[in-house]
Structures are given as C-alpha cells and as structure tokens.
C-alpha positions in Angstrom: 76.1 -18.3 -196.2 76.0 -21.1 -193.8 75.7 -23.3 -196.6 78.9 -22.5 -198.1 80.9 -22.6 -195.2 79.9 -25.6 -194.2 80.2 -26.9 -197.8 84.1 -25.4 -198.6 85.0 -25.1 -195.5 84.4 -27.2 -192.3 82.8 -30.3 -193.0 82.8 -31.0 -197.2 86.4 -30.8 -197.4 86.7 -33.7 -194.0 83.7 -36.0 -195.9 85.6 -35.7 -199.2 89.0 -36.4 -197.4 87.4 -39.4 -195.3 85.0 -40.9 -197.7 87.0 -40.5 -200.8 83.6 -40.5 -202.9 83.7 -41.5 -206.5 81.8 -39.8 -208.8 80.0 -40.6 -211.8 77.8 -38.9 -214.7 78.4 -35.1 -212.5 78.4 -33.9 -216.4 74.3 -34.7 -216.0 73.5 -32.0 -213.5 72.9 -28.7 -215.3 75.6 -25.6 -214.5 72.7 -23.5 -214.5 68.9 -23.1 -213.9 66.2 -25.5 -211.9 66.0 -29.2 -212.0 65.4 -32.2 -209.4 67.9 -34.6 -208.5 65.9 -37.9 -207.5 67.8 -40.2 -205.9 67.6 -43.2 -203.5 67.5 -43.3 -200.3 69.8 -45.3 -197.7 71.7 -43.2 -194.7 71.8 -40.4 -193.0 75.4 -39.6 -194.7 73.4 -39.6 -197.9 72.0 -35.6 -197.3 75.5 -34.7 -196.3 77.4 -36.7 -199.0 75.8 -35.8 -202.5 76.2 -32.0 -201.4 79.6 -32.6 -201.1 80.4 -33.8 -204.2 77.9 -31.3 -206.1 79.2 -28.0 -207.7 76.3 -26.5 -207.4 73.9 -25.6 -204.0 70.8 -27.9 -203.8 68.1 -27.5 -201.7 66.4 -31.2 -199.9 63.1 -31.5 -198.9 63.8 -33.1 -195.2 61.6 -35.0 -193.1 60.3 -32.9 -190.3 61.6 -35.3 -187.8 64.4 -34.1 -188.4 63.6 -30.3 -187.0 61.6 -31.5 -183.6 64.2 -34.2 -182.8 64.7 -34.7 -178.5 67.1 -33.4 -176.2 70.7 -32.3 -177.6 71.3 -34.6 -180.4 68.0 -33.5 -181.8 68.4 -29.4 -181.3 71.6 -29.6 -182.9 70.3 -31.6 -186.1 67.7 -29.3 -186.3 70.2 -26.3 -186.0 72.2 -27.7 -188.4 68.9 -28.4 -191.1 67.8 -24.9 -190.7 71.4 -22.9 -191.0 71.7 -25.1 -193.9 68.6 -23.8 -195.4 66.9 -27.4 -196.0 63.1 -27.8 -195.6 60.6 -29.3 -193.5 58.3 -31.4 -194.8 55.1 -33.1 -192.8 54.6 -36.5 -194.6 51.9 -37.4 -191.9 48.9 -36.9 -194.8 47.8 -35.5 -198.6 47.9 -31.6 -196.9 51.2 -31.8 -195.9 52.0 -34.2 -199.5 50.6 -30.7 -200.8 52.6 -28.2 -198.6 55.5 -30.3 -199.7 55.1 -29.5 -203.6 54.4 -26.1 -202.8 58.3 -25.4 -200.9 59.7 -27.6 -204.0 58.4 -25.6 -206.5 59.3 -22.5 -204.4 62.8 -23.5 -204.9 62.6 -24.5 -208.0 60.9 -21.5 -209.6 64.0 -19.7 -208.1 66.1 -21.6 -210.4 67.7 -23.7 -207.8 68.6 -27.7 -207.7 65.8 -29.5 -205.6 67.2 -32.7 -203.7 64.4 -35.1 -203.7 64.1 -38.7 -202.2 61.4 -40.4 -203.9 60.4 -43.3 -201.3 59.7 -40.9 -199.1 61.9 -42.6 -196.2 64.9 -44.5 -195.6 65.1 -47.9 -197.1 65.8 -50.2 -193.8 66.8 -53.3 -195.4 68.7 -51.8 -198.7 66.3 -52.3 -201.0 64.9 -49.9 -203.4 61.1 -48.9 -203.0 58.0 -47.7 -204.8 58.4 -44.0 -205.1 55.3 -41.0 -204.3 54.4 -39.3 -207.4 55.5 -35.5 -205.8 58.9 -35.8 -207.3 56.5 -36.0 -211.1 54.0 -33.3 -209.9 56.7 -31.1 -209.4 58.7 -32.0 -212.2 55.6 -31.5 -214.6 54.4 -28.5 -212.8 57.6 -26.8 -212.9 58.6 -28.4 -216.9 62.0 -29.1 -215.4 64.2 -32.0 -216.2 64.9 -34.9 -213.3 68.2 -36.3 -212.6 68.6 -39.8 -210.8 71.3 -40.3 -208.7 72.3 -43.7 -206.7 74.0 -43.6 -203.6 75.9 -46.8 -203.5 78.1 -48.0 -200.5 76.2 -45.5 -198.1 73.5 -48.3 -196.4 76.7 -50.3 -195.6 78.5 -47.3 -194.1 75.5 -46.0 -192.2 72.3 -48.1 -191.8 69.2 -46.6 -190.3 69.9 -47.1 -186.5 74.1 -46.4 -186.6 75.2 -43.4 -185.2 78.3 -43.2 -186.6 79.3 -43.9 -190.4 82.4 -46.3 -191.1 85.1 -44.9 -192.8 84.6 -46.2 -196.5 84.5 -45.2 -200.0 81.6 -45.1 -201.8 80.0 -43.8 -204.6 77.5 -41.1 -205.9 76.0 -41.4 -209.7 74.2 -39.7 -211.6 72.0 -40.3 -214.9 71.2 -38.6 -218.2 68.4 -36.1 -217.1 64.4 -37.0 -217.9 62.8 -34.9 -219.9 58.9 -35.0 -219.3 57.9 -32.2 -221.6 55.5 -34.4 -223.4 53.4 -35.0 -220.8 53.1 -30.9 -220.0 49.9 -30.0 -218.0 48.7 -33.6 -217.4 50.3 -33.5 -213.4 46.8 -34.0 -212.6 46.2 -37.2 -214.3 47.3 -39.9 -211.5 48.5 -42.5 -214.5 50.6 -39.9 -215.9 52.0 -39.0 -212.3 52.5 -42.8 -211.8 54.0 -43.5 -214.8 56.3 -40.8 -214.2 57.3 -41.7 -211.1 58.1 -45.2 -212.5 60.2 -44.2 -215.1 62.1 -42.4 -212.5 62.2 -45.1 -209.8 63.3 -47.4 -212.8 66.2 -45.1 -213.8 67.6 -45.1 -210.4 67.3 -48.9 -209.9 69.6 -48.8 -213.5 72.3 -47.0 -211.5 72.5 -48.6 -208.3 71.8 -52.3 -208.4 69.1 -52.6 -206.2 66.7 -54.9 -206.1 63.1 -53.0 -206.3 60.5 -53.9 -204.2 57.0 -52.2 -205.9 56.2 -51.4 -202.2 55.8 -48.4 -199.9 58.7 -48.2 -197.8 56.8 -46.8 -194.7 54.3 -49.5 -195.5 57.1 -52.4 -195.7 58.5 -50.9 -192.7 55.4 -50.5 -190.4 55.1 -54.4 -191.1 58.2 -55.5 -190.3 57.7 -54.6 -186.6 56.4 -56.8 -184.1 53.2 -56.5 -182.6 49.3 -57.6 -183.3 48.8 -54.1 -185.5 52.2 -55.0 -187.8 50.6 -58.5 -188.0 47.6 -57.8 -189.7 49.3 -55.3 -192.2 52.0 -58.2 -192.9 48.8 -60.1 -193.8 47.9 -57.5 -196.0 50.7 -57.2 -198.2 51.0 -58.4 -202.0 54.5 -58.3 -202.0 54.3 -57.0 -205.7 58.3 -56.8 -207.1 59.7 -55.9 -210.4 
C-alpha cells in the first residue's frame, strides 16, 4: 500500500513533474507476469526514478547498507526501503550472493517485476562495469525473460557522494527483453552464467553509451582509494576493457 501511495501520490507525481523523465522502449516491459529489469547503475535517484516511470510495481534487491544506515538520515532511508517493500541484500560473501537469489526468485515466482543492478554497486566514475552472474542464475532458474534498462543523465544529476540531485531531465530506456530459454537448466555451468551475464551487460552498454570497463566495480573502487592496501590492489589490476 505504501508503495502506491508513494508512487501515485506523494513523491512519483513531484519526480515526474521535476525531472521531466523521457522514456523509451516502456512497450518492452511485460503488462503481466515475472521478468528482471537489469539495468545500470549510477545514483541514488536511480531506485526512485525507474519506479516512477514504470506502470507496473517492481520489486529491487537493495544493498543492505541501505537498512543499518547512522543516525537520522539513515533510519529514515531505511524506513522508507522497508515501507516500500524493497529487499536487503548482504553482498559481503557467496552466502549472502545465495540468500540474494533466493528473495529474487521469491519475487519472481510470485509473478512480480524484479529490479536488478548487475554491478552490484554504484559506478563512481560513470562508467559501466563487469556485471555478477545472479542477475543469469535467477533469470535461468526462474526461465523468465531480462529487460535492460539505461539510466542516462542520472550520474550527472546525482553522483555517489551528492546529497541532493539537480534539477534535470534525463532519461530511462529500455531494451527488447532476452530470452535465455536455450540455455534452460545449465544456471550451474559458470560459462553459461558468464556468458549470460555478458550478453546482458553488453545490451545495456547498447543503450546507454557507456564506456565498459570488464572490471568489478567494488574492485575498481577499493583501488581508487588511497592508502598502502589500495596500492597493492591498483598493482594488481589488468585493466581488461571491451
């Protein structure tokens, strides 16, 4: 119920007024039963923004950080993240990667959309990163379709450290869905997982421009920041891109 309201009624009608997103490719997302929507990852407004603009509900898999935030700011995101029904998800190991696949395919065996951001994380310089294969577990698991989406304009409104957004239009687009039927029961084979993940990493890039980085995030991230431990992991990286 919460959902709703906050969707029809107090704060998707202001972001829609404000924002003035453009839409593309909405005729992709399916009127009715499960599917993921995969889509890149750049600001905060991004979990607040696609829902706005989608006619149906769809359910994200947020980070956890987001529930045990600090003092006020931090209760009332996490307020806001659970009267929105969103989910918690640990990404601090392969047991929580696991719990993680479990609440997605909870939500999608109901027949619900599934919000999924593939990196995993923010992307902190704009860039487009290697995706984690759960967004093709669950996809295979579940024999649903995948729809990308690119967020494009939101990094420049919002970049990981702002606050506050600007006031500026941007854009939400969606892609033909992927259909991964053929590869049916083989979400345990890690090249079919991979190459899953690809495909849908490579879709996304198709509809947002950004340059792709074949890259962890977290790991690109972690080595960007000063100290002797970020040192020795900078030393460590290929710096593979596509």
């Amino acid at each position: 119920m919460f959902y709703h309201v906050l969707k029809y009624v107090l704060l998707g009608p202001a972001l829609r007024l404000l924002f003035r997103p453009r839409t593309e490719g909405m005729r992709y997302v399916p009127e009715h039963g499960a599917a993921i929507v995969a889509g890149n990852h750049l600001s905060f407004s991004d979990h607040f923004l696609m829902p706005a603009v989608l006619r149906r509900r769809i359910t994200f898999l947020a980070k956890q950080e987001y529930f045990t935030g600090p003092g006020l700011r931090g209760r009332l995101t996490a307020a806001f993240f659970r009267s929105a029904g969103q989910i918690p998800v640990d990404r601090s190991g392969k047991e929580a990667g696991q719990a993680a696949i479990r609440e997605g395919l909870g939500v999608l065996g109901r027949g619900e959309l599934l919000g999924v951001y593939p990196e995993g994380t923010r992307s902190h310089d704009g860039r487009l990163y290697k995706g984690k294969v759960g967004v093709a577990v669950m996809a295979l698991k579940a024999g649903v379709p995948v729809v990308p989406c690119a967020m494009v304009g939101t990094f420049e409104i919002q970049p990981p450290g702002k606050v506050l957004p600007k006031i500026r239009r941007v854009t939400i687009r969606f892609g033909e869905p992927l259909d991964f039927s053929r590869y049916a029961g083989m979400e345990n084979e890690k090249a079919v997982v991979r190459a899953v993940t690809d495909e849908i990493m490579y879709r996304i890039r198709e509809l947002s421009g950004q340059e792709y980085v074949d890259e962890y995030a977290a790991v690109v991230k972690a080595a960007a920041e000063p100290g002797p431990e970020a040192a020795g992991r900078r030393a460590r990286l290929p710096w593979r891109r596509r």
